[in-house]
C-alpha positions in Angstrom: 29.6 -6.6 6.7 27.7 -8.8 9.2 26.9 -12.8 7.3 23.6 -13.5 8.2 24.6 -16.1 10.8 26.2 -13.1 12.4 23.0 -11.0 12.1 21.2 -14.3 13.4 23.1 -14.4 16.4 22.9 -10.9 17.1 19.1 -10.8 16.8 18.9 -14.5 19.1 21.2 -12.3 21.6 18.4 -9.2 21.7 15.6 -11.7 22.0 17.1 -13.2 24.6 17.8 -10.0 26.3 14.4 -9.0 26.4 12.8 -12.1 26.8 12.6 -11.2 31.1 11.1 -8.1 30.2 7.3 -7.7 30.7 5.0 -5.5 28.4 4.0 -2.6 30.4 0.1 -2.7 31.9 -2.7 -2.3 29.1 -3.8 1.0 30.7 -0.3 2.5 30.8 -0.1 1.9 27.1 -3.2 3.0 26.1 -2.5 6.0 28.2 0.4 6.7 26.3 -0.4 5.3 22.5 -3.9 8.0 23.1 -1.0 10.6 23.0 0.0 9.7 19.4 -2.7 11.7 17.1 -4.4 9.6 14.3 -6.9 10.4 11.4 -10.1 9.7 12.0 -11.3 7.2 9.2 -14.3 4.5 8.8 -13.7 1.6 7.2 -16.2 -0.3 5.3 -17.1 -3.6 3.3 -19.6 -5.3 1.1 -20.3 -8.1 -0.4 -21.6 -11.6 0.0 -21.9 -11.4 3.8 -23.2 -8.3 3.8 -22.6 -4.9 4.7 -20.8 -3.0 7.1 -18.4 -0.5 8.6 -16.4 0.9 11.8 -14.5 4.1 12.9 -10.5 3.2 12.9 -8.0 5.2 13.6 -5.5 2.1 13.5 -4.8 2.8 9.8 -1.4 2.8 8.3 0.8 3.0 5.0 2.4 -0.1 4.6 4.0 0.0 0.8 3.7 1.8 -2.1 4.9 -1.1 -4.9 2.2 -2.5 -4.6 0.1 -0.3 -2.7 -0.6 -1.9 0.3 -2.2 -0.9 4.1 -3.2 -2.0 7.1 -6.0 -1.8 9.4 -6.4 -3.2 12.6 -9.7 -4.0 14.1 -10.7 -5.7 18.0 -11.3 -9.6 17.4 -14.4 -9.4 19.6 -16.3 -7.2 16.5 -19.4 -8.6 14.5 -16.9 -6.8 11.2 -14.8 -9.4 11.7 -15.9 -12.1 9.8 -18.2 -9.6 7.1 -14.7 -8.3 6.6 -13.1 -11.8 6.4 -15.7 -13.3 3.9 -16.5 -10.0 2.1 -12.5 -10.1 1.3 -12.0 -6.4 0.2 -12.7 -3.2 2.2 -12.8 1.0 1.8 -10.6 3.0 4.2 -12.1 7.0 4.2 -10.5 9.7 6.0 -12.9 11.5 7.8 -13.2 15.4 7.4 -13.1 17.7 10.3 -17.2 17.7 10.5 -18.0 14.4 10.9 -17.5 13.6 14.4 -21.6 12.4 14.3 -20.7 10.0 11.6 -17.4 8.9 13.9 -19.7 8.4 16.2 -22.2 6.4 14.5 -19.7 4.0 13.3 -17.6 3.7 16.3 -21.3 1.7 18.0 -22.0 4.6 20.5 -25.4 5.5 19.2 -27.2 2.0 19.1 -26.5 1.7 15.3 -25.4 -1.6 13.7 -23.9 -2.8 10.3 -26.1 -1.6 7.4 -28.1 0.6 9.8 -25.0 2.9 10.0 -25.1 3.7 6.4 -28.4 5.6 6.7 -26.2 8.5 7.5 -23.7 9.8 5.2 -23.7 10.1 1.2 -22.0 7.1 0.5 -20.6 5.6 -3.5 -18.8 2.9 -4.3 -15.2 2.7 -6.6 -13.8 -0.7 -8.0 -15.1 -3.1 -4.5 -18.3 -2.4 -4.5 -17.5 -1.3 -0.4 -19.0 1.6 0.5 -16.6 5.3 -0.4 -18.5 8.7 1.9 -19.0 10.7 -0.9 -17.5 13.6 1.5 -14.1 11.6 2.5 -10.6 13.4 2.0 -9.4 10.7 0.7 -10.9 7.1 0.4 -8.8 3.6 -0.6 -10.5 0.8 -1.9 -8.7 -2.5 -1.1 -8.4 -6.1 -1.9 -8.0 -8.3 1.2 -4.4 -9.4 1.1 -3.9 -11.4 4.3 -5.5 -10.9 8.2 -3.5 -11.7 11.3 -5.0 -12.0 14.8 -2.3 -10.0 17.2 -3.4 -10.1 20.7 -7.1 -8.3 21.1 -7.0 -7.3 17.3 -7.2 -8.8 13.7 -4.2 -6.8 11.5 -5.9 -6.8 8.0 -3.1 -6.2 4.8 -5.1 -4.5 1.5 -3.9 -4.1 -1.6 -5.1 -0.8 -3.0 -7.2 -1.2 -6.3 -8.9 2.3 -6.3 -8.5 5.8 -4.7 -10.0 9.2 -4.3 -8.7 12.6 -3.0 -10.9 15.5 -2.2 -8.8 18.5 -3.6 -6.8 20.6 -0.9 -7.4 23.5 0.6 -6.1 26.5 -1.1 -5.4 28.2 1.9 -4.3 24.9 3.7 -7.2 25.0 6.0 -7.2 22.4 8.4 -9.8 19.4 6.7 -8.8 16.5 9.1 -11.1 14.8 11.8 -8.3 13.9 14.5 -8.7 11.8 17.5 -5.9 13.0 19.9 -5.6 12.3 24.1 -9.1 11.1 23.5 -10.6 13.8 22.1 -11.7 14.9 18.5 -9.6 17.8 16.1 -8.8 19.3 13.6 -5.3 18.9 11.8 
């Protein structure tokens, strides 16, 4: 068993290793990471600064004990600091017919902030953040910590409230995808 100034010097060895090496090109990656298929989910919050929402599909587990996620979101976005100040956020999984409402909250119809929420039959669980009645599922979160990482801010949530939409019997697909750039089903 490696002591930790072992494992220390390993990991100093590796860094240094890859220290020369350059991140591939921006397009290259996005090329490849639009391979990776993601659920489609909008992410909302409310509160003192007001309301507001966005389509990620940068939406991950992070831990279970204590419930934790993470959702990434461009730095140059007016949710930024709603999200900042607001301090707590809803993540809802989209179901497979709500590519208009992915739409809506991803900016390309002309919509902004509480404009968006004209469409959609939205509630609210423990936040007060806005839940689409419709969602698969929906977590309501605390904001734990926020990160900028290059062109994004990584926001941590601890999970306070959730709702599932029971499955499919017949295992159906239910999921709004975004895959190679494109919408699906999963």
């Amino acid at each position: 068993m490696a002591t930790d100034s072992t494992a220390d010097r390993g990991f100093a060895a590796q860094q240094s290793a890859t220290a020369a090496a350059q991140p591939v090109a921006s397009e290259a990656f996005r090329d490849a990471i639009a391979r990776l298929p993601s659920g489609v989910n909008i992410v909302t919050t409310a509160g003192p600064a007001g309301k507001a929402g966005f389509t990620a599909t940068a939406v991950a587990s992070v831990s279970d004990d204590p419930p934790t996620v993470v959702v990434c979101l461009n730095r140059k976005s007016p949710q930024n600091g709603l999200m900042q100040e607001n301090a707590q956020f809803s993540i809802n999984l989209l179901p497979k017919d709500a590519v208009t409402l992915a739409n809506i909250f991803a900016g390309r119809t002309g919509l902004h902030l509480e404009d968006r929420f004209r469409h959609g039959d939205w509630t609210t669980l423990s936040t007060g953040s806005p839940v689409l009645a419709g969602a698969v599922m929906a977590l309501d979160c605390r904001l734990l910590s926020f990160q900028d990482v290059g062109s994004h801010t990584v926001y941590f949530g601890t999970v306070i409230a959730t709702t599932t939409k029971p499955r499919d019997p017949e295992g159906a697909k239910e999921v709004l995808i975004y895959h190679d750039r494109h919408y699906g089903e999963a």
